[in-house]
N, C-alpha and C positions, 0 to 999 in steps of 0.2 A: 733478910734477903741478902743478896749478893751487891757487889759492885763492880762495875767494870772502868773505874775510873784512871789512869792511867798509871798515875804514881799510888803504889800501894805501900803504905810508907808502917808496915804493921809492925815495926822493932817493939813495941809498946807488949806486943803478944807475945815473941819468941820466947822467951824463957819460959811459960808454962805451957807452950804447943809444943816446946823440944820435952816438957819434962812427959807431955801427953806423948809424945811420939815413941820415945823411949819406954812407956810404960805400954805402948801397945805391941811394938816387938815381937816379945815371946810368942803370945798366940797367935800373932798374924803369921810368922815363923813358922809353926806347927802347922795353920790352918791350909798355906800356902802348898807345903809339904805335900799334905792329906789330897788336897785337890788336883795338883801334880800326881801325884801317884793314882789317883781314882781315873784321870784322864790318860793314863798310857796302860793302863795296865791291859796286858796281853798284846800290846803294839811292841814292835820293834825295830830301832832306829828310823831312816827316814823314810823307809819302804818305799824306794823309787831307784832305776836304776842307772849308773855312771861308774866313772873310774873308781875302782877301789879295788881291794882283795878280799871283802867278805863277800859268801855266795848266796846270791836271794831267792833264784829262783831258776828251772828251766823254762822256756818257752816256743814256742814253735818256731822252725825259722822260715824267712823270709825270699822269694825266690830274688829279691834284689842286694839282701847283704852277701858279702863274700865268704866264699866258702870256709875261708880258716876261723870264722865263727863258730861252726856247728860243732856240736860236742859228739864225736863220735862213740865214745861208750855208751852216755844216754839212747844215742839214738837207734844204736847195734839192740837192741831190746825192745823196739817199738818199729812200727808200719811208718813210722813220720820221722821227719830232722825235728832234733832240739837243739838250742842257744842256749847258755850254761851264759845269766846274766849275775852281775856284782853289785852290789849297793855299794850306792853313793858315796863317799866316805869324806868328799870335800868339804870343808866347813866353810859356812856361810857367816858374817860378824853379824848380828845383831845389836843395834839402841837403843835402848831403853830410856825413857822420860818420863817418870813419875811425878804431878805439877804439886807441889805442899805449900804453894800459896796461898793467902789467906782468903778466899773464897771459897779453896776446896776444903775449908773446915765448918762448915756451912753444914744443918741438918735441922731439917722440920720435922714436925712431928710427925708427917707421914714417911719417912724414911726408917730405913733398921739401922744405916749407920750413917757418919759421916761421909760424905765423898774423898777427902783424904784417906779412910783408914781402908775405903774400897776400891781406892788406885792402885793403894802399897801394897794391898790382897793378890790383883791383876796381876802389881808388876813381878812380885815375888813368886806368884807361879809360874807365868808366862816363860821367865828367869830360867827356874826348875826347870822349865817341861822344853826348854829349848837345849841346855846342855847336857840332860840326859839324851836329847836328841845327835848330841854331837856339835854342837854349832859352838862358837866364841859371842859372851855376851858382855857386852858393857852399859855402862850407866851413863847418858849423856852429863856434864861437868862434874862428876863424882867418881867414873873410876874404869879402868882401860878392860878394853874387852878379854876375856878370859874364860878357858875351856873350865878352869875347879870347880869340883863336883859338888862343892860346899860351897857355892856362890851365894845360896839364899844368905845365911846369917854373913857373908862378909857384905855384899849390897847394904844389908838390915844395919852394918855397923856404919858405914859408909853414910850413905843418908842420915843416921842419928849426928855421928861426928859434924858432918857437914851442914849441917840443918841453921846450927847457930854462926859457925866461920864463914862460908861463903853462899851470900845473899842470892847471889844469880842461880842457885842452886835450885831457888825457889820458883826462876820463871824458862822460858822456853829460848835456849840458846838459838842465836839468828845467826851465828854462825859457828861453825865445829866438824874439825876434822877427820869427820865420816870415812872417809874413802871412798872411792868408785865401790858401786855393785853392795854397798851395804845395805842393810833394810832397817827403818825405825820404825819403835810402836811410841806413839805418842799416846799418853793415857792423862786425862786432862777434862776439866769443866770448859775448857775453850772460851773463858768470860771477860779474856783482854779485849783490848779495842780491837775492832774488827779488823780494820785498814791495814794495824800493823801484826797482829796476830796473820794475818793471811800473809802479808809480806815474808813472814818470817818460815811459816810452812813452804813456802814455793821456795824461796832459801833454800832450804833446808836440802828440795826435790829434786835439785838440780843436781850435775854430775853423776846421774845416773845411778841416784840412789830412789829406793822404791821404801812404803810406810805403810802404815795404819796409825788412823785416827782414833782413841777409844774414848768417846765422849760418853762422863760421868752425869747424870742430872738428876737432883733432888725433883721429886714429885712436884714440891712447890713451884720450884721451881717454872716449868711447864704448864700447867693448871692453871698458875696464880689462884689459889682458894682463899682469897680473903676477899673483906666488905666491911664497911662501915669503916671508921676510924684507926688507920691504922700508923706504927710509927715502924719504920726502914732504916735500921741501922748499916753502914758501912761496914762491911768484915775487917776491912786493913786498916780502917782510920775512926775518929771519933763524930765524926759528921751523922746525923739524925736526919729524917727528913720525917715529914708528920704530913700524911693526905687524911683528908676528912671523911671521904668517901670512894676504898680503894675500887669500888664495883665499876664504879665511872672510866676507871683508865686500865678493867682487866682484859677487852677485849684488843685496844691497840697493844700491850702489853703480849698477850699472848700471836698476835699479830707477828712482832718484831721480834721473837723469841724462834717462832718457825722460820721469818727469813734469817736469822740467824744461822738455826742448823743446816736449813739448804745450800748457805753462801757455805759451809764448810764441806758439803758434800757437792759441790760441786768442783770444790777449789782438789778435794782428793780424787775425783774423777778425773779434773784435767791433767794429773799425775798420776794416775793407773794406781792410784791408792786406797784402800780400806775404807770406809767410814762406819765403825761399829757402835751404837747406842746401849747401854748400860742405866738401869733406873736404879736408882740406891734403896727401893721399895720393894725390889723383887730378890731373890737370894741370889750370894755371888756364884754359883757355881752355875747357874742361866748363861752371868755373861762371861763366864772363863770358858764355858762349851762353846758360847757363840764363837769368843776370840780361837779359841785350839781348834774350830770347825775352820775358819777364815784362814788361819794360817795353814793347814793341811791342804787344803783345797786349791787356796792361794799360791802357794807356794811348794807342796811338796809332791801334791797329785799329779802337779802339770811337769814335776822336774826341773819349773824355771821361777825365778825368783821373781815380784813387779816388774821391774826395770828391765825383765827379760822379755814381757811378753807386751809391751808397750803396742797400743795400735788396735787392741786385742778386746772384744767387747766382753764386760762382766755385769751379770746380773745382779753378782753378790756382793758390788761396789759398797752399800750403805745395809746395814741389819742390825734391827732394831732389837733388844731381848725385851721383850715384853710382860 
């Protein structure tokens, strides 16, 4: 199982979880690709309209916009006024936060993978499917936002290189200069201590930056399916614990696991943010539609990014892929 102990002191692990991480790469690379490309195909750019010069669409016009909108050639051919509208063409920065702490290397037997190698899947699509979108993306403390079309394998290099030099790499920066109006996808088992993990999210929310939460969870996770005798190793440290009889503590267990994920969707609701659920027993491309549906919806449908529509009630705050 996991631990959410404070100090996760796993240097002991880094050398064969960089050599694992590195050895997962290549496919996650390809896989990342593949799933990007299945999620846009026949979409085009952010299909919402604003300032730009590419043309998206005519539309009917309005008897309160001004007249030097209406497209008079269009409309010289029809009974009706058309508006001659332009995609969006502003880019919006996107952050990224992929957690490769030692909890998120954590995988029961009821899982198909680790929760680490289904964060990097997440992020490396999301990656893709947002600068083929147009948008500038970066990686919170690994690497400055950027339109190149080949982001997946530099991200993929970036995280490898960084995985062993710098530690903080590993947990959720409490502070970092986002900028106004940017948006983060936090993609994460969320298993630090609660108090300062939520600290750090509302951090993070402030100045007018809008997120998603993409919590990863192992089946065991959630369930706890175990009984009788069981022993709980630490991920980050060498610590054991041995219960005699885990059946006895799986209902408070499973108790304090759900107020867990509510204290996190609620902490994104009072920040006009995401809260998406991801189970590492179901296939990843459930919760890349989940996430490419939230961010369309969220985001591109309405023309305004979280932090624009603040105030604003959402149904689709919390979604579960089940």
């Amino acid at each position: 199982m996991t631990s959410t102990s404070p100090e996760r002191s796993d240097f002991e692990s880094i050398e064969p979880r960089a050599r694992e991480l590195s050895a997962l790469m290549p496919n996650l690379i390809l896989s990342a690709k593949q799933i990007a490309q299945t999620l846009v195909h026949g979409s085009h750019g952010r299909k919402r309209a604003g300032p730009g010069e590419t043309f998206w669409q005519f539309r009917p016009y309005e008897s309160f916009e001004p007249a030097h909108r209406i497209d008079w050639r269009r409309s010289a051919s029809s009974d009706h006024l058309y508006v001659r509208e332009r995609e969006w063409d502003t880019a919006h920065t996107f952050w990224i936060w992929i957690d490769l702490s030692s909890s998120m290397w954590f995988s029961s037997k009821l899982a198909k993978q680790k929760k680490a190698e289904r964060a990097l899947l997440f992020g490396l699509s999301v990656a893709e499917l947002l600068v083929r979108s147009g948008e500038r993306v970066g990686i919170l403390g690994a690497m400055r936002p950027t339109m190149d079309r080949d982001i997946v394998p530099r991200i993929a290099e970036r995280l490898v290189t960084g995985f062993e030099t710098n530690p903080n790499l590993k947990r959720l920066p409490a502070h970092e200069e986002t900028g106004r109006f940017s948006e983060l996808i936090l993609i994460s088992d969320f298993l630090d201590p609660m108090e300062q993990l939520l600290s750090d999210i509302r951090r993070l929310g402030g100045n007018q930056v809008g997120g998603t939460l993409m919590q990863i969870i192992d089946p065991a996770e959630e369930s706890f399916p175990y009984s009788g005798r069981v022993e709980f190793k630490d991920m980050g440290q060498s610590e054991k614990v041995v219960v005699e009889n885990a059946g006895t503590i799986a209902e408070r267990y499973k108790t304090l696991f759900h107020q867990r994920k509510s204290q996190l969707s609620e902490t994104a609701r009072g920040l006009n943010w995401g809260h998406l659920i991801c189970h590492t027993d179901r296939p990843a491309r459930e919760g890349m539609l989940t996430l490419h549906g939230f961010l369309s919806s969220h985001y591109y449908a309405t023309g305004a990014m979280s932090h624009e529509s603040k105030g604003q009630s959402s149904s689709a705050n919390q979604r579960d892929v089940i």
